[in-house]
C-alpha positions as CSV (number, residue, x, y, z in Angstrom):
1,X,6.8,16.3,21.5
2,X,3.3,16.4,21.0
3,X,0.5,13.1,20.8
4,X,-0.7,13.3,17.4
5,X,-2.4,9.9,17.9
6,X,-6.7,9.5,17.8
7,X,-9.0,7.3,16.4
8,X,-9.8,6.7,12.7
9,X,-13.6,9.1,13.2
10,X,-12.2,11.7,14.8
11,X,-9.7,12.1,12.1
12,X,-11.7,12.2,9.0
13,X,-14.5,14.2,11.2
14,X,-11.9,17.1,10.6
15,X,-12.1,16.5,6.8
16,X,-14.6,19.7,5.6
17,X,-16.7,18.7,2.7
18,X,-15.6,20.1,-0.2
19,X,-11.7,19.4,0.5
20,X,-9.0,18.3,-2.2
21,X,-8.0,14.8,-0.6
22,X,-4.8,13.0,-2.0
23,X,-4.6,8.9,-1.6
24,X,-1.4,7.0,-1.2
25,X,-0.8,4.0,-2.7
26,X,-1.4,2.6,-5.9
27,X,-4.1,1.2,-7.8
28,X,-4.5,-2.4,-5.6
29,X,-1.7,-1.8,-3.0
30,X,-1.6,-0.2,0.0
31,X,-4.4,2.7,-0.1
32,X,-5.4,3.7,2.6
33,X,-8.6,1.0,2.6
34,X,-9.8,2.1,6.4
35,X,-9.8,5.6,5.8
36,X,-11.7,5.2,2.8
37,X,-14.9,3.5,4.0
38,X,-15.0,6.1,7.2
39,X,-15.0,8.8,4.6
40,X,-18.2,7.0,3.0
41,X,-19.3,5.7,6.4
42,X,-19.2,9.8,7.3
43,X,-21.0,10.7,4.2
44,X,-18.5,13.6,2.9
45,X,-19.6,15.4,0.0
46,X,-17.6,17.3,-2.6
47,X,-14.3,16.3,-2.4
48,X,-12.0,16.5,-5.5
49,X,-9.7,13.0,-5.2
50,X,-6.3,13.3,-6.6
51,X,-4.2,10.0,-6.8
52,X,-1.8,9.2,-10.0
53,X,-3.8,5.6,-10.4
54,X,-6.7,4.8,-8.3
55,X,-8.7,1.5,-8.0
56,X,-11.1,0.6,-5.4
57,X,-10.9,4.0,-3.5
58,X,-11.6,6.3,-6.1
59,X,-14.3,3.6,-7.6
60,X,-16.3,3.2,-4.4
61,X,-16.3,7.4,-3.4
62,X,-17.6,8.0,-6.6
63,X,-20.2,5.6,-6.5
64,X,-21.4,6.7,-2.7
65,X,-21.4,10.0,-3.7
66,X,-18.6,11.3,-1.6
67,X,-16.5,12.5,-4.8
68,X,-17.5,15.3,-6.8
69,X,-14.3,15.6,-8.9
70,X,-11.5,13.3,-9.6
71,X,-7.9,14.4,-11.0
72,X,-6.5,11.3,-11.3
73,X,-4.1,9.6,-14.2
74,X,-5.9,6.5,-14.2
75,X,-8.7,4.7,-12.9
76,X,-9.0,0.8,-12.9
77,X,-8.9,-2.7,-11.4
78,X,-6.0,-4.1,-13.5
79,X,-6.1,-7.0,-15.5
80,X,-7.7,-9.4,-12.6
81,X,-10.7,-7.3,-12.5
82,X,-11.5,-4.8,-15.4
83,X,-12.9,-1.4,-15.4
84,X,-14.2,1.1,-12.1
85,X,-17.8,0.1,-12.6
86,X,-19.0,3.0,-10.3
87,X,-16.7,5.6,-11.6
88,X,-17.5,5.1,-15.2
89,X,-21.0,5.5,-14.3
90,X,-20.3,8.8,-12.0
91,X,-18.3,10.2,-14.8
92,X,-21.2,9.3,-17.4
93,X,-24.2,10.6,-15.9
94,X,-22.5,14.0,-14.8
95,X,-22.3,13.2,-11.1
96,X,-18.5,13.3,-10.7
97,X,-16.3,15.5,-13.1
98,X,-13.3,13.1,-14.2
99,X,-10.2,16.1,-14.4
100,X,-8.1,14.3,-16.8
101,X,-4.6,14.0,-16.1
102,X,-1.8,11.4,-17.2
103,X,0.0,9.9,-13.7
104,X,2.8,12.4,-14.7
105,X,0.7,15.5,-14.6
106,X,-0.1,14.7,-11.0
107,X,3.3,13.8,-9.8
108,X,4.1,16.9,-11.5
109,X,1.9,19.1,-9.9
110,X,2.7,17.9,-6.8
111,X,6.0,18.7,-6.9
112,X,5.1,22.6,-7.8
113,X,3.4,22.6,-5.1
114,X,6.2,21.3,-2.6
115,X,8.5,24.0,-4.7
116,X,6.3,26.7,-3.9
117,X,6.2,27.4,-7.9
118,X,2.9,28.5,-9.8
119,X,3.6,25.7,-12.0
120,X,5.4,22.7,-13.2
121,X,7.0,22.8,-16.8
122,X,6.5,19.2,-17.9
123,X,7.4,18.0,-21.9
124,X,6.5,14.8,-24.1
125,X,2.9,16.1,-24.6
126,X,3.4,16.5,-27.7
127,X,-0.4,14.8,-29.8
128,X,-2.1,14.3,-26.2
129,X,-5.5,15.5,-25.7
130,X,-5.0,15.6,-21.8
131,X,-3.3,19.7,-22.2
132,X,-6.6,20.3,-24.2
133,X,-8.9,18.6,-22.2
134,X,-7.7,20.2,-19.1
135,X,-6.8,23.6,-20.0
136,X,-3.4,23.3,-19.4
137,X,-1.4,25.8,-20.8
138,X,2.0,25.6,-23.4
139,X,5.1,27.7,-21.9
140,X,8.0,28.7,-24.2
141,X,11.6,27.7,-22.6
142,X,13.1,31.1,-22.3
143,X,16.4,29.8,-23.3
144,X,16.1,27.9,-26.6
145,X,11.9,29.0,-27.3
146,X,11.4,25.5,-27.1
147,X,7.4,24.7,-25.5
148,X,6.4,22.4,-22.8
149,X,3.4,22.3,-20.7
150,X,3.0,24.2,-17.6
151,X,1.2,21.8,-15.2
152,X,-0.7,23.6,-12.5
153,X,0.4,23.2,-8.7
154,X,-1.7,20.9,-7.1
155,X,-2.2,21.2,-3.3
156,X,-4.0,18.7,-1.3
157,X,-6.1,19.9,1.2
158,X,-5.3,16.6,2.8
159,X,-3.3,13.8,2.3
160,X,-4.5,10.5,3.8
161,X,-1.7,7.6,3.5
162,X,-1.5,4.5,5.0
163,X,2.1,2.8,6.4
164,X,3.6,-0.2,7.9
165,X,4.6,2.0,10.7
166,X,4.7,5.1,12.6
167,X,5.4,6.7,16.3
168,X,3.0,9.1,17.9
169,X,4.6,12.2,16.6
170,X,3.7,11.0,12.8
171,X,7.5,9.4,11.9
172,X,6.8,6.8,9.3
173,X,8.4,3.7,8.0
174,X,7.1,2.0,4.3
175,X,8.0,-1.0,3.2
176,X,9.0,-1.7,-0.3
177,X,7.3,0.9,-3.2
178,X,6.4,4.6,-2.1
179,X,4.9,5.3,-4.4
180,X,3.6,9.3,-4.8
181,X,2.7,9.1,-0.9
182,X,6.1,11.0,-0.1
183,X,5.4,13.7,-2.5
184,X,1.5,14.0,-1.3
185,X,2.5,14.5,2.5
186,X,5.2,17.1,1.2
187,X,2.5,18.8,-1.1
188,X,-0.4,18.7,1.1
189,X,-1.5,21.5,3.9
190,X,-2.6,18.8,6.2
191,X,-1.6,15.0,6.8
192,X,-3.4,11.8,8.0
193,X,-1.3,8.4,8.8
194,X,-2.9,5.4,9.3
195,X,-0.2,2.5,10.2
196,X,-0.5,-1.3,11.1
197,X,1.1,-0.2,14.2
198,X,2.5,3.2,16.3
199,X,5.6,1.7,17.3
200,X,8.2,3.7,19.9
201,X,9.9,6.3,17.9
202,X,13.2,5.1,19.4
203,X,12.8,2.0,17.1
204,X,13.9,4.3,14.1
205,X,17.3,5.5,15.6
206,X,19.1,2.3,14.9
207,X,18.1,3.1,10.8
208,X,16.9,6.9,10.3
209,X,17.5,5.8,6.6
210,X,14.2,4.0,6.5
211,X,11.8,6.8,7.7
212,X,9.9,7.8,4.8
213,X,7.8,10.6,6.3
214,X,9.0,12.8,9.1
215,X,6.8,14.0,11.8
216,X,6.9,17.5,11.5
217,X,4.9,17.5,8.3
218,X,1.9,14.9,10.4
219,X,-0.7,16.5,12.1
220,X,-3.0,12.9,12.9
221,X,-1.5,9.3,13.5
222,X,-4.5,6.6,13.5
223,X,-3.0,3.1,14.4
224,X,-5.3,0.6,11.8
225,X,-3.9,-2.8,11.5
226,X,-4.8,-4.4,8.6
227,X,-5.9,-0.1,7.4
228,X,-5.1,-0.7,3.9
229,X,-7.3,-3.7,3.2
230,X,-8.7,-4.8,0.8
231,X,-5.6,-3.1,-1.1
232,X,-2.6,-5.0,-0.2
233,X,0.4,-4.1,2.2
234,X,3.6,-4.9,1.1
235,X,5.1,-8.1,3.4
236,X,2.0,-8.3,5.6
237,X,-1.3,-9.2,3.4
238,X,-1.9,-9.4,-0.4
239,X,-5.1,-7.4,-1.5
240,X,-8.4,-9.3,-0.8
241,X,-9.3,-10.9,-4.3
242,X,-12.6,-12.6,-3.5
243,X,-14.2,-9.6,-1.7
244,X,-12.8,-7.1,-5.0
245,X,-14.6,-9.7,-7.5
246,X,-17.3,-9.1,-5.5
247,X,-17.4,-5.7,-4.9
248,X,-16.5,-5.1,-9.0
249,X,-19.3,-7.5,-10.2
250,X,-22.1,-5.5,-7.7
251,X,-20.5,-2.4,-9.2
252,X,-21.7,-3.0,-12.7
253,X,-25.5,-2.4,-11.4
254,X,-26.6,0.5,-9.2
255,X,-29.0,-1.6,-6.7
256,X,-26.6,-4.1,-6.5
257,X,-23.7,-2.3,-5.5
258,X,-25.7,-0.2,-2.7
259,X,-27.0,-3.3,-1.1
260,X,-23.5,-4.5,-1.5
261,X,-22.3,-0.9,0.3
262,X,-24.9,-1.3,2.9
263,X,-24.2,-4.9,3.8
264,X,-19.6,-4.7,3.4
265,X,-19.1,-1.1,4.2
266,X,-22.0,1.0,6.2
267,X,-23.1,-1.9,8.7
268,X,-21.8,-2.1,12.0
269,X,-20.6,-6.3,11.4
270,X,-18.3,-5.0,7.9
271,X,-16.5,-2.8,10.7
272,X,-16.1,-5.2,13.2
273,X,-14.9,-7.6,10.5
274,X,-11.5,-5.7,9.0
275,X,-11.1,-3.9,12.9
276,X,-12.2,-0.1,12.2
């Protein structure tokens, strides 16, 4: 079988500007924290972000310019930090266009796209705005004229997920929640691992139950221990509280958070300091 193994650059260098990226995890645990800052560390433009609920990865692309457009069902640091300082301020001054969906509408458009299916007929909309606000449109049930919003496909240009492990053809193990991850590598025309460690694939024959992702659908395996941080990782590391207090309360000014940027992400020590 083929090597899909490389480095963590090299990886996101085959990102094109302008992509549609999905982000596993959600909102504090297990995003894919390494691939995040080499994204901003490569200065990628235009990408539309898709995620059901984001927290510090969608926050810090908007803020560093990287996003353009977000289609995400929520956006926040939960109730230990607040609000996405960066993104509010993206979405307010124009800079990043905030496609409003509820975590549903992305799960279900994911899964039109894994169906091969135009779209994905999803009820319980009833009084929302978010049909409205993003154009979806109402579908009559052909058999009792009954309607339901028709959620769009969503494909992912490329899916970028982090795990606990995986072998060098792209099999993956997670522990604990999956979260949408499964659903984004099935959905999405091109897939980036990051793991804590490439193991021997031969470790999964003595429990094929607990491979999440299978390697056919991987095309790039980066190993990147400690590659979610500062988003937890189930049973290895809790997310980094002091550094996201930090990070949050530099967010609510513009200078502040890119000196902040600068000094934890972009210099050459930040890397050195979480191993990418």
């Amino acid at each position: 079988m083929i090597d899909k193994q490389t480095r963590l650059a090299e990886a996101i260098a085959a990102i094109p500007d302008g992509s549609r990226v999905a982000l596993g995890g959600n909102t504090l645990h297990r995003g894919p924290g390494a691939a995040v800052h080499e994204l901003v560390r490569q200065r990628k433009r235009g990408l539309e972000v898709v995620k059901t609920a984001g927290a510090y990865d969608v926050d810090v692309l908007c803020g560093t310019g990287v996003a353009a457009s977000v289609a995400v069902g929520f956006v926040g640091f939960e109730t230990a930090f607040g609000m996405a300082p960066s993104y509010r301020r993206a979405v307010e001054s124009g800079a990043v266009e905030a496609k409003e969906h509820a975590c549903y509408t992305v799960i279900a458009g994911l899964r039109a796209a894994i169906q091969g299916v135009p779209f994905m007929p999803v009820a319980g909309m009833t009084g929302s705005d978010v049909p409205a606000a993003r154009g979806f449109q109402w579908v009559a049930d052909p058999y009792t004229g009954a309607e339901v919003v028709a959620v769009p496909a969503l494909i992912p240009d490329v899916a970028i997920v982090h795990v606990h492990e995986a072998d060098a053809q792209g099999n993956a193990r997670i522990v604990g929640t999956r979260f949408e991850d499964v659903l984004m590598v099935q959905a999405a025309r091109r897939v980036i691992l990051t793991a804590e460690r490439v193991v021997d694939g031969a470790t999964f024959e003595v429990a094929p139950e607990g491979v999440a992702i299978a390697g056919f659908m991987v095309d790039a395996v980066v190993e990147a221990p400690r590659g979610a941080w500062p988003f937890s990782c189930a049973g290895l590391y809790d997310y980094d509280t002091a550094y996201l207090a930090e990070y949050v309360g530099a967010g609510r000014d513009e200078g502040t958070f890119r000196q902040f940027v600068a000094e934890r992400i972009l210099a050459e020590s930040a890397r050195a300091l979480v191993g990418t």
